[in-house]
C-alpha positions in Angstrom: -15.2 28.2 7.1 -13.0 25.3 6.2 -12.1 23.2 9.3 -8.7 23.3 10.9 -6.9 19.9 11.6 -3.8 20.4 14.0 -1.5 17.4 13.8 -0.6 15.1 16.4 3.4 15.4 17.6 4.4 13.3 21.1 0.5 13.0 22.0 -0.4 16.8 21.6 -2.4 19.0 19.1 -0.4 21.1 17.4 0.0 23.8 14.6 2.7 25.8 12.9 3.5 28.9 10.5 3.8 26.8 7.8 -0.1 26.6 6.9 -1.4 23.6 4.4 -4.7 24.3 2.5 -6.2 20.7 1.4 -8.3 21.2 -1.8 -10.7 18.9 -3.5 -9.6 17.0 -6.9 -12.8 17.3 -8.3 -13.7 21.4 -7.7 -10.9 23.1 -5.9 -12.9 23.8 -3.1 -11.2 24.0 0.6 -11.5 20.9 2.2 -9.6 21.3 5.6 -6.3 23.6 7.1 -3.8 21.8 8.6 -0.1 22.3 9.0 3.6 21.3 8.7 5.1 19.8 11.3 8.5 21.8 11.8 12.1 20.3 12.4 11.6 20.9 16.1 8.2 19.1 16.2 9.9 16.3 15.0 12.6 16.1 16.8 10.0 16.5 19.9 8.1 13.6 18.2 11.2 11.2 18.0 12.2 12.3 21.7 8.5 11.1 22.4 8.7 7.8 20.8 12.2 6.7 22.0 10.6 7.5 25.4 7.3 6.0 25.2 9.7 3.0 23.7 10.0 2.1 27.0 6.5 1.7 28.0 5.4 -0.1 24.8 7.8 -2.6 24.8 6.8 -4.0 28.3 3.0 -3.9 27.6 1.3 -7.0 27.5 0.1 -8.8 24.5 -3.5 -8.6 25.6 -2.9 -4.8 26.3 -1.2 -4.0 22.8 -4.8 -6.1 21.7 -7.4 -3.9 23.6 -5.4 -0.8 22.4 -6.0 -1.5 18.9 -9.5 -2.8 19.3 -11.1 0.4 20.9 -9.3 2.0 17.4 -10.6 -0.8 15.1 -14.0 0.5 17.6 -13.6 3.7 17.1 -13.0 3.8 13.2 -16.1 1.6 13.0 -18.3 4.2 14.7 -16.8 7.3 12.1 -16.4 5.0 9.0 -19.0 7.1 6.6 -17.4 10.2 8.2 -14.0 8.8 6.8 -15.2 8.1 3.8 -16.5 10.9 2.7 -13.0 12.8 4.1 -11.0 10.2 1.8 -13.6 10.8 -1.4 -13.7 14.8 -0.7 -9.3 15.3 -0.5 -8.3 12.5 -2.4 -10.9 12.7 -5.2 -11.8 9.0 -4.4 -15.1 7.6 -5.9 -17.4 7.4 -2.4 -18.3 3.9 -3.2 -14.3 2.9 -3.3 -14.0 5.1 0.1 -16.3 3.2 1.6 -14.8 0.3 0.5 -11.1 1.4 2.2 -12.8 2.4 5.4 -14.2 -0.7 6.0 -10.8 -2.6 5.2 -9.3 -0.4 7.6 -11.7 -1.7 10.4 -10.7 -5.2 9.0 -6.9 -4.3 9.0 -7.1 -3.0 12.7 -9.1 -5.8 13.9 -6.5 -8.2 12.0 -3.8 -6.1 14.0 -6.0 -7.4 17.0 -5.7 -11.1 16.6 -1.8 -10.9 15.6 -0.8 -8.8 18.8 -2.2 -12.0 20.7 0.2 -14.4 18.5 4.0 -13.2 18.2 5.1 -16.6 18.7 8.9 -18.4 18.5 9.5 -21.9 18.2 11.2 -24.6 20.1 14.6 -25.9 18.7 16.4 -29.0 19.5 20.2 -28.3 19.8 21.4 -32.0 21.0 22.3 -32.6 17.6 26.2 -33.0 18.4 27.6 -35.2 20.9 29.0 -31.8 22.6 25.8 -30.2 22.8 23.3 -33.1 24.4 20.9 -32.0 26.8 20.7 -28.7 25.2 17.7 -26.7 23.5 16.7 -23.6 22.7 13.5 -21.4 22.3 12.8 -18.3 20.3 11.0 -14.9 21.0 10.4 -11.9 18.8 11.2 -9.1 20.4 10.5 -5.1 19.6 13.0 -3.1 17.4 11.8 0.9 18.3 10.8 3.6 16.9 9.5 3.2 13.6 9.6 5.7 10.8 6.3 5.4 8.2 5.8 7.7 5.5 2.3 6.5 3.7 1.0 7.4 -0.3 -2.0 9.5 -1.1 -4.0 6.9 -3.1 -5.3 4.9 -0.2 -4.8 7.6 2.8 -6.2 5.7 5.5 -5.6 1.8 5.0 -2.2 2.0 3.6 -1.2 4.4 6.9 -2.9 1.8 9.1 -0.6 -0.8 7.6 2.0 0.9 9.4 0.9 2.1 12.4 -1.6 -1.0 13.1 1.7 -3.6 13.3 4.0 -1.3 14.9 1.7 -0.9 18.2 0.6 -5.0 17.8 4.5 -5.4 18.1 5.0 -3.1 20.9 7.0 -0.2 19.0 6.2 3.5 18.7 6.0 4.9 15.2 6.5 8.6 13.4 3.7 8.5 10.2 4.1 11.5 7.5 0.6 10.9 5.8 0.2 12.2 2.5 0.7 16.0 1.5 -2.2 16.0 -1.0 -4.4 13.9 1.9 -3.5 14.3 5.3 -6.6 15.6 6.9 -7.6 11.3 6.9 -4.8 10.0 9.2 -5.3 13.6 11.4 -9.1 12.4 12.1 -7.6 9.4 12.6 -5.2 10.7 15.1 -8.3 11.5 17.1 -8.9 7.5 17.0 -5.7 7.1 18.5 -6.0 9.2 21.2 -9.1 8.2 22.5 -7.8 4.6 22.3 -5.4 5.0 25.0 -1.9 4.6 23.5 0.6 5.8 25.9 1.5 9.1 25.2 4.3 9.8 22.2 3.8 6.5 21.0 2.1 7.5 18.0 2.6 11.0 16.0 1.1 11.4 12.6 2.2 14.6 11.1 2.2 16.4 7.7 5.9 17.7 6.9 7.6 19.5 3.8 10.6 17.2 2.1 13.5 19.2 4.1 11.8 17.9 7.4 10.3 14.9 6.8 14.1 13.2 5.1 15.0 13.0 8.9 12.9 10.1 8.6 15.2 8.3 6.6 18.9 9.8 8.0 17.6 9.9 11.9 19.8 6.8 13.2 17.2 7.0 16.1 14.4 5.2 13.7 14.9 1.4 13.8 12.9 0.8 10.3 11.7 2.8 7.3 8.5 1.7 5.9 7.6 3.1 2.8 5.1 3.2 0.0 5.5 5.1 -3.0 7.2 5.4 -6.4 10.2 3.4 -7.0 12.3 6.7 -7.8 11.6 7.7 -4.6 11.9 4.4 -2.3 15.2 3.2 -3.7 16.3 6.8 -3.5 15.6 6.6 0.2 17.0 3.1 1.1 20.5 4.3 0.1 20.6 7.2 2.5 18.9 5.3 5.2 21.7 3.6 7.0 21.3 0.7 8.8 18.3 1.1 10.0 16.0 -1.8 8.4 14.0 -0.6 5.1 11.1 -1.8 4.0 9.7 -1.1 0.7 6.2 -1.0 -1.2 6.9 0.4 -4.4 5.0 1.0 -7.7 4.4 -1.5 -10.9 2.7 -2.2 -14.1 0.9 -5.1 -13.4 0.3 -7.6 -16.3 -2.6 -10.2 -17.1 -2.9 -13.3 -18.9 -5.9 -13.9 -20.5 -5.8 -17.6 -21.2 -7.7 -19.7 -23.9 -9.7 -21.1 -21.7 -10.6 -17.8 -19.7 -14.0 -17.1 -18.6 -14.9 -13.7 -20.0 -17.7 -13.2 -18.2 -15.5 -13.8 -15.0 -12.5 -11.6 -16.8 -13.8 -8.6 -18.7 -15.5 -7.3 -16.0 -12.7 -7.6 -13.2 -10.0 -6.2 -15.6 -12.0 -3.3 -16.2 -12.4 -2.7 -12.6 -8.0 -3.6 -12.0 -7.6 -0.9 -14.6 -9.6 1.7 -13.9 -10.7 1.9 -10.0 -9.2 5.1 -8.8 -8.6 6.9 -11.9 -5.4 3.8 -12.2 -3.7 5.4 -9.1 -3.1 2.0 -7.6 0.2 1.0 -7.5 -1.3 -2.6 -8.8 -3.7 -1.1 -11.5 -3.3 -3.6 -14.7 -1.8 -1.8 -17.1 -0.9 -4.6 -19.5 -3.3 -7.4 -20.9 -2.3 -10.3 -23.0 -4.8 -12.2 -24.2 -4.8 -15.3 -26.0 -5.3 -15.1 -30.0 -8.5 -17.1 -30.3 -10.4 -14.8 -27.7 -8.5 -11.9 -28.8 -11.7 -10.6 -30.9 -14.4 -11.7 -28.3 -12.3 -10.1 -25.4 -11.6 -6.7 -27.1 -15.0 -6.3 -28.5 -16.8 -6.6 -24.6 -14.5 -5.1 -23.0 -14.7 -1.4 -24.8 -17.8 -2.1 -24.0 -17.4 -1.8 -20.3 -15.3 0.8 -20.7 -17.7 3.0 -22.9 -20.4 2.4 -19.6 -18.2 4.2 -17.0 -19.6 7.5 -15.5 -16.7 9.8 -14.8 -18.2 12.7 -12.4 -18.3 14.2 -9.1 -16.6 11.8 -6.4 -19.9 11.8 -3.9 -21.8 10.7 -6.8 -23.1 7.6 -5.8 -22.7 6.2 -9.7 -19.6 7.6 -10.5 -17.0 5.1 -11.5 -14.4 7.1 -12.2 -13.1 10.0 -10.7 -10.5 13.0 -11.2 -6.7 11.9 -11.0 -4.7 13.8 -7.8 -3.7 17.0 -9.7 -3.0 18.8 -12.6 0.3 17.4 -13.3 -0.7 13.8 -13.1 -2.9 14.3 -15.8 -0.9 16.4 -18.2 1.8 13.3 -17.5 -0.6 11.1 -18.2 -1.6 12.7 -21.8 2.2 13.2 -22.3 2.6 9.6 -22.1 -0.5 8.5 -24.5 0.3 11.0 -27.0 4.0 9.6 -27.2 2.8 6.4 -27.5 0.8 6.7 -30.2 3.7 9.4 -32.0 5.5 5.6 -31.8 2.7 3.6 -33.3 0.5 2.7 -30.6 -3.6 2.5 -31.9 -6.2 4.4 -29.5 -9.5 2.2 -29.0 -10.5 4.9 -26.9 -10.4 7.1 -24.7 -6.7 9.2 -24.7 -7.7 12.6 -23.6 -7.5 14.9 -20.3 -10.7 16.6 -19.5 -9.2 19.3 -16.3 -7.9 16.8 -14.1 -10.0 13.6 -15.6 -8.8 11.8 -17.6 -10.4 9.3 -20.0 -10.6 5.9 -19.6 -8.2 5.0 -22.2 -7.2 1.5 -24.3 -3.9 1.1 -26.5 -3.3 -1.4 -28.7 0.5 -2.2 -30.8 1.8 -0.1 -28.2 5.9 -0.8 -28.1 7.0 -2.2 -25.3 9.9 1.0 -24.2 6.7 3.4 -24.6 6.4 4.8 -21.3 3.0 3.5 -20.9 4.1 0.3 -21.2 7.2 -0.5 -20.0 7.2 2.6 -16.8 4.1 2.7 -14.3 1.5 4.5 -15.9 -0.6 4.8 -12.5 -3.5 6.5 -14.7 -6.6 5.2 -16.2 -4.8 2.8 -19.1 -4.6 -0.1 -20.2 -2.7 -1.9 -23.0 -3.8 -5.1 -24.8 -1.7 -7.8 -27.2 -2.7 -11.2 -28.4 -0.3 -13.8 -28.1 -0.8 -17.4 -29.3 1.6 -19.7 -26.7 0.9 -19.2 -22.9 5.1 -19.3 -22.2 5.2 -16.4 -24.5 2.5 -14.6 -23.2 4.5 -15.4 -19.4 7.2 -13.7 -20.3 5.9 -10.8 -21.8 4.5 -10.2 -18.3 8.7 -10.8 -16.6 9.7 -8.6 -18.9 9.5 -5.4 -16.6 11.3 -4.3 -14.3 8.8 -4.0 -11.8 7.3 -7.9 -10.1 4.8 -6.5 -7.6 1.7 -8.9 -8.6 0.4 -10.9 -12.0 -3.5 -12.0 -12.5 -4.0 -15.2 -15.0 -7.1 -16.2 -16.0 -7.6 -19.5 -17.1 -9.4 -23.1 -16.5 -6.4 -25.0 -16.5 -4.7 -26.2 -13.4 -1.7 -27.1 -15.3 -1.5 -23.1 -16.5 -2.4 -21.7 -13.6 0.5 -23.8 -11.6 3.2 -23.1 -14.2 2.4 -19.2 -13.8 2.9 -19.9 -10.1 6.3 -21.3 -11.2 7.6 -18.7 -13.7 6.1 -15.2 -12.7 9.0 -12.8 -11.1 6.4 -11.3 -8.4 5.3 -11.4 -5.5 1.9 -12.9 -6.1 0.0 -14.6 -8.2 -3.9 -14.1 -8.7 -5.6 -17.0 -10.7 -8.7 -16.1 -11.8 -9.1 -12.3 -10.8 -7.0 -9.0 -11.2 -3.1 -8.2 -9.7 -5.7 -5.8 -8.4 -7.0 -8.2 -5.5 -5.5 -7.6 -1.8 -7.1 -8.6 1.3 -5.4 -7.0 4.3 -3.7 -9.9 5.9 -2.0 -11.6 3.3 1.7 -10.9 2.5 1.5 -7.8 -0.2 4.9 -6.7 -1.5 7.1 -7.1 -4.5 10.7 -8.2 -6.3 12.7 -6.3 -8.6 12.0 -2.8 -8.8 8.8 -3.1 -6.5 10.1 -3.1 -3.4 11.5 -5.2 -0.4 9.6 -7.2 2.0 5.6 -8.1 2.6 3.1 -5.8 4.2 0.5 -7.9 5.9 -0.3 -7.7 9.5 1.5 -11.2 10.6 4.1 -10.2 7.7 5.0 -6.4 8.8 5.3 -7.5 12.3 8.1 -10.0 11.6 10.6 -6.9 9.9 9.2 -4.8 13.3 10.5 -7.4 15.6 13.6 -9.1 15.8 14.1 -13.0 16.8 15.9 -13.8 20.1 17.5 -17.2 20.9 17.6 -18.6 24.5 19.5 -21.3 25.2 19.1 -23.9 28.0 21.5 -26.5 28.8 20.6 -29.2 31.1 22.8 -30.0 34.0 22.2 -32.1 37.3 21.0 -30.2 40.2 23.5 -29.8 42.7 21.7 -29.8 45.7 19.6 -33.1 44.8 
């Protein structure tokens, strides 16, 4: 019998009539029973966290810090048991799970180190004959309950990049985990509890649409943080209020190939940006421009690479590449190659669903409003073009309407500083995929890819808000 995983609402185990049957990508089979939250569970749950406000707020910055190290502990101890939860309900490759369970550990224990830092500066204000003998300091200072709804292609890290800052910042937080995945952030739950949080402070619960868009109306949430499909996130921000939004969003993440890229280095990584996860990485690379005198060399190795991926069971220690979410992601995903080459685009291979796999798949001449170009693919393709001038092949990558993150490969300094310059994103990557993230840098994007930076030090700046103290000097009248 299939476990049953009761969600956690105001710091108690709970379940409901609306019953959620988790079933694996890969066979079908029953992974776990859990259940949506209902209107009056949340309404409990934001009760909770405008109470428990008042407790987190006032703790401590070395409290908030041994809080989230017996959960960076405690995920430690269960990361293979994680793992395996994230490869069996999201379809995840086990090696890839592994891989996001050990960067939540890092993410938590970066959480830990940035809970003892929430500094402010001094500022000099004698800068006026008026104001001599004046100055002021600055403190950040909590905002409140915090409103997280996380995706389904990385269940547990991208959650944790919610609820991680919000408790170093001394806020409480609401997290609706993935539909298709919950049953990760629910074990997780356990983590929480054990850790000590003051009760309500944290609630992770599954909910339908209907409930769960009180996260975004609810004037009682401080901030929305989202990550998810542009449609979606802008669609939210406009109904939000004036609560604070923040914003991860999708993209279609371009590369530069450069003259004087190192293959060796490149082929391998871009087959690994293109194709980890089935593609269902909001910064998969889905365009390639590579430069006209390695156009031959580059193409030729990297089918190559391609035609060496396993696709296969998910535990399968050697499998590369495993199903995409559901059915309908990979009908979409066929949908979208078979236009593309209706408008000219040439297969190199791949192109065809297999159930709910999907072939790892290269397009050449593809046009550039083909949908599997110019819209976010999130599926196991990849489109090449040669160009021969490197500001050319710059802004083929601007022109999108997504800017989340670029990858250049190339030798020179010169190239690699003028992509700095002339990229609309929100990071560069010389020398490796838009793939690349380590946990405490500032992730996030411009245009249609969102608002703000994720990133411990990075959230915790939109979760807290500056306060300015001002002293002015006088002579003490008793003296």
């Amino acid at each position: 019998m299939a476990r049953e995983y009761p969600f956690y609402c105001a710091g108690e185990w709970r379940t409901s009539s609306d019953r959620l049957e988790i079933r694996n990508p890969y066979n079908d089979e029953l992974v776990g029973v859990t259940y949506n939250a209902t209107d009056q569970d949340l309404e409990d749950a934001i009760v909770a966290a405008q109470r428990a406000f008042e407790v987190t707020r006032k703790l401590q910055g070395y409290e908030r810090a041994e809080i989230l190290q017996r959960m960076a502990d405690g995920l430690r101890k269960r990361q293979e048991e994680i793992a395996r939860l994230i490869a069996m309900e999201a379809g995840k490759p086990i090696r890839d799970a592994r891989v996001e369970a050990a960067r939540g550990v890092f993410t938590l224990q970066t959480a830990v180190e940035e809970a003892k830092r929430i500094g402010g500066e001094t500022i000099p204000l004698d800068l006026m004959p008026y104001s001599q003998g004046r100055f002021g300091i600055t403190r950040r200072f909590p905002i409140g309950p915090i409103a997280g709804i996380s995706p389904f292609n990385f269940p547990l890290n991208l959650a944790l990049h919610k609820i991680a800052p919000a408790i170093a910042s001394g806020n409480t937080i609401v997290l609706k985990p993935p539909s298709r995945d919950p049953l990760t952030m629910l074990t997780f739950a356990e983590i929480v509890e054990e850790a000590g949080v003051p009760k309500g402070a944290v609630s992770i619960m599954p909910m339908d649409r209907k409930v769960g868009d009180r996260l975004v109306t609810d004037d009682r949430f401080k901030l929305l943080t989202f990550t998810g499909s542009p449609d979606v996130g802008w669609d939210l921000k406009a109904r939000a209020g004036k609560k604070k939004v923040v914003l991860e969003l999708g993209g279609n993440a371009g590369v530069v190939v450069d003259r004087t890229a190192n293959l060796d280095v490149a082929v391998p990584r871009i087959r690994v940006g293109a194709f980890a996860y089935a593609g269902q990485v909001c910064i998969s690379v889905q365009r390639v421009y590579v430069h006209r005198s390695r156009w031959d060399e580059f193409v030729e190795r990297f089918l190559a690479e391609v035609r060496q991926m396993k696709m296969g069971d998910p535990l399968d220690e050697s499998t590369d590449l495993g199903p995409m979410i559901d059915d309908k992601a990979a009908r979409r995903t066929q949908d979208w190659v078979e236009s593309a080459v209706a408008e000219g685009a040439k297969m190199l291979i791949g192109g065809k669903a297999e159930g709910r796999f999907f072939q790892p798949t290269v397009l050449v001449d593809v046009p550039k409003t083909s949908f599997v170009c110019s819209r976010e693919a999130f599926a196991p393709l990849v489109n090449l073009w040669p160009f021969d001038d490197f500001e050319e092949a710059l802004a083929e990558v601007n022109d999108s309407v997504y800017g989340l993150q670029a990858g250049v490969f190339t030798s020179s300094l010169e190239h690699a500083l003028r992509a700095f310059e002339v990229l609309e994103v929100g990071g560069v990557i010389i020398n490796d995929v838009p793939t690349f993230r380590v946990d405490h840098m500032p992730y996030g994007g411009v245009k249609d890819s969102g608002l703000s930076r994720e990133g411990l030090r990075y959230a915790i700046e939109d979760m807290t808000e500056p306060r300015l103290l001002v002293f002015n000097r006088v002579p003490d009248t008793f003296a």
